[in-house]
N, C-alpha and C positions, 0 to 999 in steps of 0.2 A: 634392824628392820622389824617392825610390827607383825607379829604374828596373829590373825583372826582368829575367831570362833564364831560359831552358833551363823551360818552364813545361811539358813533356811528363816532364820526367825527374825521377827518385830523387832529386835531389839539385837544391837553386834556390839562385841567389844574386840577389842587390840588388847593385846600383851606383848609389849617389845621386851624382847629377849635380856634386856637389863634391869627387869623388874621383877624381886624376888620370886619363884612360884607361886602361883597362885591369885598373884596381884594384877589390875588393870589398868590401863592407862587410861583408858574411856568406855562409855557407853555411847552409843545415839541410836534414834530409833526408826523405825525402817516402816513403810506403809505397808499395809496389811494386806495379805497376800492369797490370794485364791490358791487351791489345790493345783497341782503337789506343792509343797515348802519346801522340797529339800535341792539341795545341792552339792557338786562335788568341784570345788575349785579352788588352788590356793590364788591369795592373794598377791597384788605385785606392787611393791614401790616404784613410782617414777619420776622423774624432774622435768614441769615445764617450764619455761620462761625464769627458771632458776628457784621455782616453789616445787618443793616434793607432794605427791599426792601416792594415796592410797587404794589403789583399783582393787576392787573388790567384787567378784564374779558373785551371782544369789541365785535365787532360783527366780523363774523371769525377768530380770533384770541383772545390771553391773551398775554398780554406785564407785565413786570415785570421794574420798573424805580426808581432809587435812590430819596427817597421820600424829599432830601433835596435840589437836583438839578432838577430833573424831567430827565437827563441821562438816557436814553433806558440801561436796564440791559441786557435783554434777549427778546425774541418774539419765539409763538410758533403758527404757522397756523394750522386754519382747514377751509380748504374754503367750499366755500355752504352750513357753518353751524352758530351759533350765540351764544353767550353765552344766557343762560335762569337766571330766575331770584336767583337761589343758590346759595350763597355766595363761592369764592372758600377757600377750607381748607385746611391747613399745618399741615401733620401729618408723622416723620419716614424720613424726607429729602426729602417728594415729595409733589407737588401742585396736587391737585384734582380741574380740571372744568370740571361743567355738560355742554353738550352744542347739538344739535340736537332740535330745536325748532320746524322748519316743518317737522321732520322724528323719526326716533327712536331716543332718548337721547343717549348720550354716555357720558360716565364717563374716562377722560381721567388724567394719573399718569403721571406727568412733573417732571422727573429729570434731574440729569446732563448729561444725556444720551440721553434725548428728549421724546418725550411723549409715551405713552403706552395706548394702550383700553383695 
């Protein structure tokens, strides 16, 4: 499974855990992002319709990326807010991020339809 880095910045790489240290599997690059940047959230692999994807919590936003190219899958905003440290979960066909760090949390349901509070 793909390991992230740098989840606040322009620019994410993966490093799957069977590539030497230090090595990466990809780059791709992430649209540029008003204050804060940062973030606290690990990443999650999941299988849809029998394709793995790479959900990846950022700071205003969760990007979803083919984990063997780094190809942007999906992108779902939520500005003025940030992922927090919860991992996101796939459960029923839909991604759960928690996200609301300086305000109330929100719990938000990512399907094919776009997100839900």
């Amino acid at each position: 499974m793909p390991v992230g880095s740098n989840p606040c910045a322009e620019q994410y790489c993966a490093c799957p855990p069977f590539c030497r240290p230090g090595t990466v599997a990809w780059r791709t690059s992430r649209l540029p992002l008003a204050s804060p940047r940062w973030s606290f959230a690990t990443p999650l692999v999941i299988e849809v319709q029998g394709a793995r994807q790479f959900v990846s919590p950022a700071a205003q936003m969760v990007c979803s990326y083919d984990p063997a190219t780094g190809q942007e899958l999906w992108r779902v905003r939520y500005p003025n807010k940030w992922s927090i440290v919860p991992r996101p979960v796939f459960s029923h066909g839909l991604v759960f991020v928690c996200t609301g760090y300086d305000g109330p949390a929100e719990l938000l349901a990512i399907g094919r339809r776009g997100p839900a509070t």
